[in-house]
Structures are given as structure tokens and as C-alpha cells.
N, C-alpha and C positions, 0 to 999 in steps of 0.2 A: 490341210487337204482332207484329214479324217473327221473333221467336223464338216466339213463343206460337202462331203459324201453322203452322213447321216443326215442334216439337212434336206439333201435331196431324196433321202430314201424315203423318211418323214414326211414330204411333201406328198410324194408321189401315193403313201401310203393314205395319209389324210384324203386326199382326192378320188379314189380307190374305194374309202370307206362312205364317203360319203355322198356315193352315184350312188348305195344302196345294198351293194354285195351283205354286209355285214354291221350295218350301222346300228347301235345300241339306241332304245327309244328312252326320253328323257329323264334324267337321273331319279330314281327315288326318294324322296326326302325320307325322314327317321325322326320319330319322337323317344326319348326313353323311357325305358317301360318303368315300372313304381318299383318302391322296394319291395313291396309284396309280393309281384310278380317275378321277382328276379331272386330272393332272398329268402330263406338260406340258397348258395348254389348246390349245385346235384353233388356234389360232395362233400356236404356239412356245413352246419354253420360255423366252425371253427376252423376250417379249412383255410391254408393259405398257399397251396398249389397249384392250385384248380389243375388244367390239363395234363399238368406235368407228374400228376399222380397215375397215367397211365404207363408212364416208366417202372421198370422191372424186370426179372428175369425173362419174361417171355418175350418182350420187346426188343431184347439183347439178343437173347437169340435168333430171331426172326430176321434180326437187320444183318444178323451175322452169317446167316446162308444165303444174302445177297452177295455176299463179295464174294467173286468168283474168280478176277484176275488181280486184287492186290493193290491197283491204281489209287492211289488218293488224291483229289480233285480238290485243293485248298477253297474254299467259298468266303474266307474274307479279305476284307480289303487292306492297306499296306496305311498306316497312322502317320499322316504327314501332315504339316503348316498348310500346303497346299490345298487339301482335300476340301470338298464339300462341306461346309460347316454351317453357313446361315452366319444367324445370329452368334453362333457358340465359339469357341477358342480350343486352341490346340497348338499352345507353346512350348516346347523341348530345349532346354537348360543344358549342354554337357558340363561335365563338372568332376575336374581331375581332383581325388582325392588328397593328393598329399605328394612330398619329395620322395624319389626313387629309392627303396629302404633293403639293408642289407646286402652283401657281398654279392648278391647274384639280383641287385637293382633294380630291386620287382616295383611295378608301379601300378594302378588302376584308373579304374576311369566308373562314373555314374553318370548320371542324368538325373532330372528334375523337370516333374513332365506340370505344366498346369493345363486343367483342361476339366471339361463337363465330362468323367471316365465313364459314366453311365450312356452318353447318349452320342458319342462322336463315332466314328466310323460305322465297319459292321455292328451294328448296333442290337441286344436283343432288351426289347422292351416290358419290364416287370410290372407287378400291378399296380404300384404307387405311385405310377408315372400316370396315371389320367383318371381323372374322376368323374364325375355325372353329379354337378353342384361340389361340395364336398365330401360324395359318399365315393367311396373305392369299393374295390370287386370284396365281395360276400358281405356289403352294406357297411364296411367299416368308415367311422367317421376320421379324415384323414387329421382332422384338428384333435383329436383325442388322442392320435398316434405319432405328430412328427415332432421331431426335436432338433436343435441345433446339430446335433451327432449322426440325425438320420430318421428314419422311420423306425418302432417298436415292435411294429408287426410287418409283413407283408414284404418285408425286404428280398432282395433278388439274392440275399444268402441261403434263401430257402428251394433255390431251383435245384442244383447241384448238376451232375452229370445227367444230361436227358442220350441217349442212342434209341435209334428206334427206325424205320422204314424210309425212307424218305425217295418222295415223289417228283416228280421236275413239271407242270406243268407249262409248257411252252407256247404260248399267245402268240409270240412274235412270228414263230412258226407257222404257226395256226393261218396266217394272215400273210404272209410269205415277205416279210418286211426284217427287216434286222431290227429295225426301233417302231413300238407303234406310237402315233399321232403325239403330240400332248395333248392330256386330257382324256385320252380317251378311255370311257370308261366299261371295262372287265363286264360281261354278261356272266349269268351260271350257264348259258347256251355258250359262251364263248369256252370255258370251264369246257364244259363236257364235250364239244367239239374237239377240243384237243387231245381232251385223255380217250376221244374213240382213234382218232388220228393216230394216236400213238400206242393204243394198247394195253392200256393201262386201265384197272381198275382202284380207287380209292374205298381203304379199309381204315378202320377207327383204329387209333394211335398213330396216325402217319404223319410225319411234318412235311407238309404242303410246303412247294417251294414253285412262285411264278414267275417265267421270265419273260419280262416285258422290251428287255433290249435297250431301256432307257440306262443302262449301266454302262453303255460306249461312252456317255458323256461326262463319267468321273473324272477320268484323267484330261478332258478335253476340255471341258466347260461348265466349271464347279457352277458358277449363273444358273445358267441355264439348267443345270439339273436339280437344282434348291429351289427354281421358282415355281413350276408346275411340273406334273407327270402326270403319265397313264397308271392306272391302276385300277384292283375293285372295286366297284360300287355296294351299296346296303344291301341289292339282291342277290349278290354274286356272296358277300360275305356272310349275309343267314343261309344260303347252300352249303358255305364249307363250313360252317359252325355246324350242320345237320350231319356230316360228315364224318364228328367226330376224332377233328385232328389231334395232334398232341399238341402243334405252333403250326404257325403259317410264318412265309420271307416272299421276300421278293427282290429285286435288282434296283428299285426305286427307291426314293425318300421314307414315306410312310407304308408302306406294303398298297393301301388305300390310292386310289384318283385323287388328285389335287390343281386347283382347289373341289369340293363339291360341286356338282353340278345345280343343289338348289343352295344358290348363298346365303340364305339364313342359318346353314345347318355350318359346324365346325369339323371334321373330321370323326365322323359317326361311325364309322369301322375301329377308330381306337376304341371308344366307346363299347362297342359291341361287343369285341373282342376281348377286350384286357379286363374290363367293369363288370359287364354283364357275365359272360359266359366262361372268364380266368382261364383265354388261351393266349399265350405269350406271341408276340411278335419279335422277327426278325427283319429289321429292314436295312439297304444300302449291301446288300449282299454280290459276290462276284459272282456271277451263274452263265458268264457268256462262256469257260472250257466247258460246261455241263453241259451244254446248251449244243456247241456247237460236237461236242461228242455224241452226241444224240442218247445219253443216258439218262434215262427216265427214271428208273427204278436202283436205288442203292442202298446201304447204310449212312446213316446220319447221323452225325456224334457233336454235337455241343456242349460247353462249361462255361458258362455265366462266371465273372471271377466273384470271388465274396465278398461282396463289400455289404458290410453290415449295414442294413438298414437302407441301401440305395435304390435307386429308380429303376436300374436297368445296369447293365455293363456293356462294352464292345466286347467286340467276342472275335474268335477264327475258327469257324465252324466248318467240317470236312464231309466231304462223299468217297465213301472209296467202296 
């Protein structure tokens, strides 16, 4: 019944949008820019942070005289067989350690998890996860740095704890639908419509967070939510790169529209973002309590786990 509802909202919404109210005009295509132009980035050329070098003492404290009543608002998703996965895996082993030992018959219990740890669930995605040819973000050549063990440089064990502001930008709202369209793709007019709606203004170090409503269909209809969504387009994500973030999420697959609107192009917001300009992505995020609490404005605390040399980790990233 709750897929047969979103259906109908989708529909309804798609139809809505495309009398004219609000219909975005044809996707932007993206060439990437040379390594001249993009290389060293604004933060050295030895850098392997990028955005997430706006973390620090003042960012900690800023997010920290957001909380005002104490609430934390979990924003990831629950690791199961079940989930959204594609192509990927995510098999879970229990695995009782041994006979019941000692007078007082203590026993345990482990698990044995096999799975893509970098990129299955809430998912926050590091720099070595997309390249432009084979350069990664601050022009590093990815064949000079990867090994059987992992990457040498640029691993997601260099994020560490980000806190920092964190923003809800709400589309679905915006647009009065609970899910919008598939496909449809994120304006920076759609952007800024929302954050006047809501009141909100966007400051540099903030982690953008957008909810598109395409997250009712995790638990409903892992399909359908792997094969297409709504998301940003190139012009909506060179506004929030002008923006200043520390990361951007979203409720969706890739944070990005899928597929692109000009099918030549592959997901040019990974691109943009992770390559060019080393702001991390958050994607597959739970944002409908945030959403439907109507909290815009919070603290936001993520930790990427360490994995040496990796692409990315799941994460359980919080609002409180």
C-alpha cells in the first residue's frame, strides 16, 4: 500500500510539474575542466582534504549553539541483505565463537560481514572513488597511488570527525509532494526557493543536506530506487560548490539526477564535486524525521570509519 501511495504522489507530482508550475529547462551538459584549471586545488597542492579542512574549533562550536533541545535525529540507514545495493553485496556471516567456557558458561557470538564497506549503505564518498580519465582530486595520478592494500594517498582515513552546521534543504517540500518525479532534475532556483521558504540562509562550511523524498522507497523498493532518481543537475551543483560547503547528501543514490539528462555525459556532479573541487559526498541518507520535523538548521556530526587507503565508508551520520 505504501509503494502504491508514493506512486500516486509521483505521478501526480510529475504531471504538476510538467503543466509548467516549476519545470526545470533541459539538463546541462559538463565537459571537465583541464588540470590547469582545476590543479593545485584552493588548498595546496599536497592537499588531501579538500573541503573537509574547514573543520575546527570554530565549526564545533557554531554547530554547538545549534542544539538547543538535545533531540538527535539518526540520518543513516539500517545495513541489511535487503537494502538497495545494485550491483554490490552485503552478506553477514554469524559466527559463534567457541564452547560455553568456565563455571559461569560465558559464550560469544561475531559476524563476518563481506561487502563493498566503502560504498553500501549511508554511504560518504572519498576522493579515490571517481576520477576524470585517471586523475583524482588535486591531479593525483590514481595508477601511481593504488595498490592491492588500497590507495597511498587520498584515503577516506584522512577525513576524520567533520561537525559543523548542517542545513536541510527540502525540494520535496518546496514542491508539495512527499517524493519528486524520477529524474527530475534539482534547479539552483529550486535551491534557493526552498531555503527562502524556509528561512534559511547558506554559510561556507555547512554540510548541505537535500531532501528529495526518493528515500520512502528504501525499505519499499530497492529496484526502483537503484534505477533512477531525482537529484541535482551541473547547474544546481556549481551553486552549491560557490557556496562553500564542507559536503553535500541527499536521500537518493548518488546525491546527483540519475540518469543525466544529456546521455553522453556519466554522473558529472561526482565529478565536480569529489575531483574538481574535494567536497565529499553523502549519499542514501535517512532525512524523511528531518524532513518531516521541519528542522532546517542543526548540528551535524559524521566519522567516516578508517579504513586505510579506501574509497569511501558507510557512515551513521546525526542531527541533533
Amino acid at each position: 500500500m505504501r509503494f502504491a501511495s508514493v506512486n500516486t504522489i509521483a505521478a501526480v507530482a510529475f504531471t504538476a510539474l510538467a503543466a509548467g508550475a516549476a519545470a526545470p529547462a533541459a539538463g546541462q551538459s559538463w565537459t571537465p575542466p583541464s588540470t590547469d584549471e582545476r590543479c593545485p586545488s584552493r588548498w595546496g597542492a599536497g592537499d588531501e582534504r579538500g573541503a573537509a579542512n574547514h573543520m575546527g574549533p570554530e565549526t564545533v562550536l557554531k554547530a554547538a549553539r545549534l542544539i538547543k533541545t538535545g533531540r538527535v535525529i539518526e540520518l543513516g540507514r539500517v545495513l541489511k541483505r535487503s537494502m538497495p545495493l545494485g550491483a554490490r553485496h552485503f552478506d553477514l556471516y554469524m559466527k559463534p565463537t567457541g564452547p560455553r567456557v568456565g563455571s559461569n558458561q560465558r559464550a560469544s557470538n561475531e559476524e563476518l560481514v563481506v561487502t563493498e564497506m566503502g560504498q553500501v549503505g549511508t554511504q560518504f564518498d572519498g576522493f579515490t572513488h571517481q576520477t576524470i580519465g585517471s586523475s583524482l582530486y588535486n591531479c593525483v595520478d590514481q595508477n601511481e597511488i593504488i595498490t592491492r592494500d588500497g590507495f597511498t594517498r587520498l584515503g577516506v582515513e584522512n577525513v576524520g570527525t567533520l561537525m559543523t552546521r548542517g542545513v536541510l534543504i527540502d525540494v520535496a517540500r518546496l514542491k508539495g509532494v512527499e517524493m519528486l518525479p524520477e529524474t527530475y532534475e534539482i534547479t539552483a532556483d529550486d535551491l534557493q526557493q526552498a531555503l527562502d521558504q524556509q528561512g534559511v540562509t547558506l554559510e561556507s562550511g555547512d554540510a548541505i543536506l537535500i531532501h528529495t523524498g526518493w528515500g520512502v522507497l528504501w525499505d519499499t523498493d530497492a529496484e526502483r530506487f537503484m534505477a533512477t532518481n531525482p537529484g541535482i543537475g551541473v547547474a544546481a551543483a556549481q551553486w552549491l560548490v560557490e557556496q562553500d560547503p564542507m559536503l553535500l547528501g541527499a536521500d537518493n543514490q548518488p546525491v546527483e539526477v540519475s540518469p543525466n539528462p544529456d546521455p553522453q555525459v556519466s554522473l558529472p556532479v561526482h565529478q565536480i564535486t569529489l575531483v574538481v573541487h574535494g567536497i565529499h559526498l553523502v549519499e542514501r541518507m535517512k532525512l524523511d524525521e528531518l524532513a518531516a520535523a521541519g528542522v532546517y538548521e542543526f548540528a551535524f556530526v559524521v566519522q567516516p570509519l578508517k579504513i586505510q587507503g579506501g574509497t569511501g565508508s558507510t557512515v551513521a551520520p546525526v542531527a541533533i
